[in-house]
N, C-alpha and C positions, 0 to 999 in steps of 0.2 A: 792605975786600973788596967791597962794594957800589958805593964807586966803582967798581973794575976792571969790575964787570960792567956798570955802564954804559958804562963806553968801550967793552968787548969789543963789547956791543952793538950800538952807534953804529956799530963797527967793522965789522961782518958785514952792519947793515942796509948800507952803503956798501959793500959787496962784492957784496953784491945788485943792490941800485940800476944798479951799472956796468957788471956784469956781462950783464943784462937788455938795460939801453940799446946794449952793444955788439955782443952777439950776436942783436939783433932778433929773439928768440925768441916764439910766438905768445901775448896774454897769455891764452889759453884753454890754456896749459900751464904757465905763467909767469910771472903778472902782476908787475907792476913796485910798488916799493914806495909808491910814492905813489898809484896805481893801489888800494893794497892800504889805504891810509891814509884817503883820499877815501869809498872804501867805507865803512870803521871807522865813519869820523865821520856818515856821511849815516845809516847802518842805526841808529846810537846816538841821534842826535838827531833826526830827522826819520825814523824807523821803529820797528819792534819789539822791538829786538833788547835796547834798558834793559829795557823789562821782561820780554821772556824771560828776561835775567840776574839783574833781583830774585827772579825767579821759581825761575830754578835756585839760587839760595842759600839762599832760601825751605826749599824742600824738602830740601836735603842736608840746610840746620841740623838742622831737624825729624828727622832721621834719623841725625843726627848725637848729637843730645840722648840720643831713643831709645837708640842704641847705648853712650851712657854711662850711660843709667841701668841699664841690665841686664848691663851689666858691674862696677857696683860692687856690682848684688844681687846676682850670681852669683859676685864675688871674696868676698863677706862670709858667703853663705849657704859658699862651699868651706873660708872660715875657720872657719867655728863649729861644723861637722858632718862629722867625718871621712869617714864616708859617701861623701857628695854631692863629696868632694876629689875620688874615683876618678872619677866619674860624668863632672863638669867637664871634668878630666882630657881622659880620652877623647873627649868631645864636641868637644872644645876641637883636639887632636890633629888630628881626622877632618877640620873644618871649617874650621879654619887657612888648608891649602892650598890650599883648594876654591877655585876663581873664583868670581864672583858669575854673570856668564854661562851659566857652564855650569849653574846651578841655574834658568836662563829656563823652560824647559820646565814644573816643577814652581810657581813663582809663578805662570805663567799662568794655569794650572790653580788653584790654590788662590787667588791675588789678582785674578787678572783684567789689564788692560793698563791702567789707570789710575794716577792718583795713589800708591795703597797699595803698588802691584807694584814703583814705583821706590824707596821708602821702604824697602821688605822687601830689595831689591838694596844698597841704602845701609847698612842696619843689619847685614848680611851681611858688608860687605867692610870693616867700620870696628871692630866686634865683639870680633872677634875677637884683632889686637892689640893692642886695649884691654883688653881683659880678664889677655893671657897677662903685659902689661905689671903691671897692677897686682897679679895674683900673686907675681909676680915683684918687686914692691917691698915686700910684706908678709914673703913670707920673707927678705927680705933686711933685715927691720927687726931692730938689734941686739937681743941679750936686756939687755943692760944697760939698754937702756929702758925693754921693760916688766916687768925686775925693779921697777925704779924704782917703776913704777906698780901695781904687787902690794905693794908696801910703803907707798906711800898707799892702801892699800883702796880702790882702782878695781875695778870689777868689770868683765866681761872685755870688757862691751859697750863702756865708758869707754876703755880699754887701745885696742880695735880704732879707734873715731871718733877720740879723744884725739892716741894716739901711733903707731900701724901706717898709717892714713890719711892723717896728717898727714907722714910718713915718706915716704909712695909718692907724694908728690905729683909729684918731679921723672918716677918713671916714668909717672904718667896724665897727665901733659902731653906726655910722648916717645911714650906711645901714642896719644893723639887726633892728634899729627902724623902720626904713620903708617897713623892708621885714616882721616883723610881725607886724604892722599894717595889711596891707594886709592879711600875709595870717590866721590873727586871724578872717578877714571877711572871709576871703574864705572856713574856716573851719567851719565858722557856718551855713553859706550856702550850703555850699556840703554835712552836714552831715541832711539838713532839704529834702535835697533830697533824699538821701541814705536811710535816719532812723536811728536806733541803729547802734552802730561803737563800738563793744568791748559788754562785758557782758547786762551793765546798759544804754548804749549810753553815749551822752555828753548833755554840752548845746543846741547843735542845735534841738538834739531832744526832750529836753525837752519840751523847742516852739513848739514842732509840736506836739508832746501830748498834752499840753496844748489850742494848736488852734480845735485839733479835738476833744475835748471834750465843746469848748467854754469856757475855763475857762481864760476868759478876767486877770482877775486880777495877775496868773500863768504866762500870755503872759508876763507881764507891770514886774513882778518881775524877768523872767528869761532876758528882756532887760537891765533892772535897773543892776542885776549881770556882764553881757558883758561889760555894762560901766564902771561898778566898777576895774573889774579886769582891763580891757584895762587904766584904769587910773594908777594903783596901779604901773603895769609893766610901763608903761611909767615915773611916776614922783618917783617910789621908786628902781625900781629895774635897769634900764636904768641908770637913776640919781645916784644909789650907786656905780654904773661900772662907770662912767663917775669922781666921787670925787675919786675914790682910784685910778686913772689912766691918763687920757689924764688933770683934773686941778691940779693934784697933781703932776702932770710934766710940769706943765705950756702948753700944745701942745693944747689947745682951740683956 
């Protein structure tokens, strides 16, 4: 599968390429692939743009972690107090669909335009199905196992770390994929509105220096970048968590 998508790739950037060169289109609408490559390399290595990118992973991670820690308090505080299941629940319902965007307004005001406000947008759009995810793997954990473990005199704290936690793993690895999907967009988004986020900014602002200056070709390479990474975390780094754990345990 990986191969194809690199030919497909290869395929499309070459459909570009010839495309560009035959129809002399202007590269301030259009730049040409090498054009767009040239740039990549010059802004990577001889500019800002490596560490705007350590910088943007920097901070998702950070918010990234965040976002899992307070969805296994929140899936274990919903386990142990019937209560607080409604409570979640509903919170969880409300906040789901919500964009992170549309709640700009309200971090402004309450975080400010810094560092925290993008962190607060991150743990917002990553959260949420992280959390519905790992509820979702605890009821779904069989009773035959923790019969099992009510018959070794586990107590229910044991039961939950032991064997519910260990159960839901394959769902909190399919939730942290899709919490940062999300909020790898929402990060590039909310920082193209903020601006700089940290010393040098990140990706998002690179695109926005790059759009206000019109440097077409700058735009097409910091996009090209967000795809690259958002593949790399998906098929290398997801994928290496996933072979040392849930198929190395058979739990797929």
């Amino acid at each position: 599968m990986k191969k194809k998508r690199l030919l497909w790739a290869a395929i499309l950037l070459a459909v570009w390429e010839i495309s560009v060169k035959l129809s002399h289109i202007s590269p301030l609408l259009f730049p040409s692939v090498e054009e767009v490559l040239k740039t990549l390399y010059q802004d990577l290595f001889h500019g800002d743009l490596l560490i705007q990118t350590l910088s943007s992973l920097e901070i998702i991670g950070i918010g990234m972690l965040l976002a899992a820690f307070f969805a296994i308090v929140l899936s274990l505080f919903s386990l142990f107090h019937p209560l607080a299941e409604g409570l979640i629940d509903t919170i969880t319902t409300i906040a789901h669909p919500l964009p992170g965007l549309a709640l700009l307004p309200l971090i402004i005001i309450w975080f400010g335009t810094g560092d925290s406000a993008i962190i607060a947008i991150i743990v917002h759009s990553a959260l949420w199905p992280l959390l519905l995810n790992l509820l979702t793997g605890f009821s779904n954990t069989p009773s035959l196992y923790t019969d099992i473990g009510k018959n070794l005199s586990m107590s229910n704290t044991a039961i939950t770390l032991e064997i519910r936690l260990r159960y839901a793993l394959p769902y909190l690895i399919s939730g942290l994929k899709i919490g940062w999907a999300r909020a790898w967009r929402a990060f590039i988004s909310a920082e193209m509105v903020f601006g700089a986020v940290g010393k040098k900014g990140g990706l998002g602002f690179y695109i926005l220096t790059k759009r206000t200056f019109m440097d077409t070709a700058g735009l097409f390479a910091g996009i090209i970048l967000i795809v690259i990474i958002g593949i790399l975390v998906e098929d290398i780094f997801f994928s290496l968590i996933e072979k040392r754990t849930t198929r190395k345990w058979g739990m797929n």
